[in-house]
C-alpha angles and dihedrals in degrees: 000000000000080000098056094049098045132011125181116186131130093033087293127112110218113199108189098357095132103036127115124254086230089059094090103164115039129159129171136172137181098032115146121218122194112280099049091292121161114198140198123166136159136202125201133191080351096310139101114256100182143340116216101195107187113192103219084171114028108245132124123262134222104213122196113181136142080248115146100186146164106172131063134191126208113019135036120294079232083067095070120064118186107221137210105279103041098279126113124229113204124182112226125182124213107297099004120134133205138196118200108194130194133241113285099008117141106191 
């Protein structure tokens, strides 16, 4: 189940990347990713609401989501960086969090 929610290979977390389209309403919370990652996100009519990355670690992460977003919690907007195939690489530093909101989301 973990692996359908959040997958993290290739130096890439994945967040809903194996879930069915019929799967309309997911959250999940607590759920570790390689590099000392903690991870909470939450989908919502089959789209992704919001992503909480926690650095247990302080490394960057390579985010991939089906995240359209334009406002961040947490750190600075100068911390995320989109990259050149569609992913997003954030720095974050030992114990930082971060929320990446979508469009339009009001939480």
């Amino acid at each position: 189940m973990q692996q359908m929610l959040l997958q993290n290979w290739g130096g890439t977390i994945r967040i809903f990347s194996a879930v069915p389209k019929s799967w309309k309403n997911i959250i999940f919370d607590g759920l570790l990713a390689a590099g000392g990652f903690e991870i909470c996100a939450s989908r919502k009519d089959g789209f992704t609401e919001f992503v909480r990355i926690k650095s247990n670690a302080g490394e960057p992460c390579i985010l991939e989501t089906d995240l359209n977003f334009n406002r961040v919690a947490g750190v600075k907007r100068s911390a995320l960086k989109r990259l050149s195939n569609g992913r997003i690489e954030i720095d974050l530093k030992k114990g930082e969090e971060v929320i990446i909101y979508a469009n339009g989301v009001n939480i």
